[in-house]
N, C-alpha and C positions, 0 to 999 in steps of 0.2 A: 225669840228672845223676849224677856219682858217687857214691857213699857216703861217701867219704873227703871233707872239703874243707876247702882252705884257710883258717887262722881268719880272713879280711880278709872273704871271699866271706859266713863263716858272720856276722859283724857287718854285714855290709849285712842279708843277710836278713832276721835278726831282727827292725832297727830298722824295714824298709821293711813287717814285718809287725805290726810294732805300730803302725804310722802307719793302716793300713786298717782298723782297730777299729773299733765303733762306738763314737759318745760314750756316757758318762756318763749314766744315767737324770738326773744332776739338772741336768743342762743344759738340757735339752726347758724346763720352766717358766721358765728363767731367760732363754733367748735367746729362746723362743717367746710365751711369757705363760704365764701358769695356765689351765688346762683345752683347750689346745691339743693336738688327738691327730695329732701328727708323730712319726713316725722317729726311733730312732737315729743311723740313717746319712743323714739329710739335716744334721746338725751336723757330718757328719766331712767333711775338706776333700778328702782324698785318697783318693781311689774308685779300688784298682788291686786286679784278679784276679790271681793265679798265671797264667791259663791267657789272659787277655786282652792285659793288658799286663807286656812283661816291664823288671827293673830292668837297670843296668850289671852285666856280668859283669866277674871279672877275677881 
């Protein structure tokens, strides 16, 4: 992809990569129960790579 890009393109990015964060440490206790050893990323809803799945260009 270019260097340069349009600021619409660089606003999807962004938000579509802060959608794939892991959650919160203090979610585990709270959606899991206490002393439950799960993941970050099994609280996050949207599981998308760079290199697996890509977003709308445009």
């Amino acid at each position: 992809m270019s260097s340069r890009k349009p600021s619409g393109r660089k606003k999807r990015l962004i938000s579509a990569g802060r959608q794939t964060k892991w959650a919160p440490f203090w979610i585990i206790p709270k959606k899991f129960g206490v002393g439950k050893r799960v993941h970050p990323s099994a609280a996050t809803s949207k599981k998308r790579s760079w290199r697996r799945t890509k977003i709308q260009r445009g």
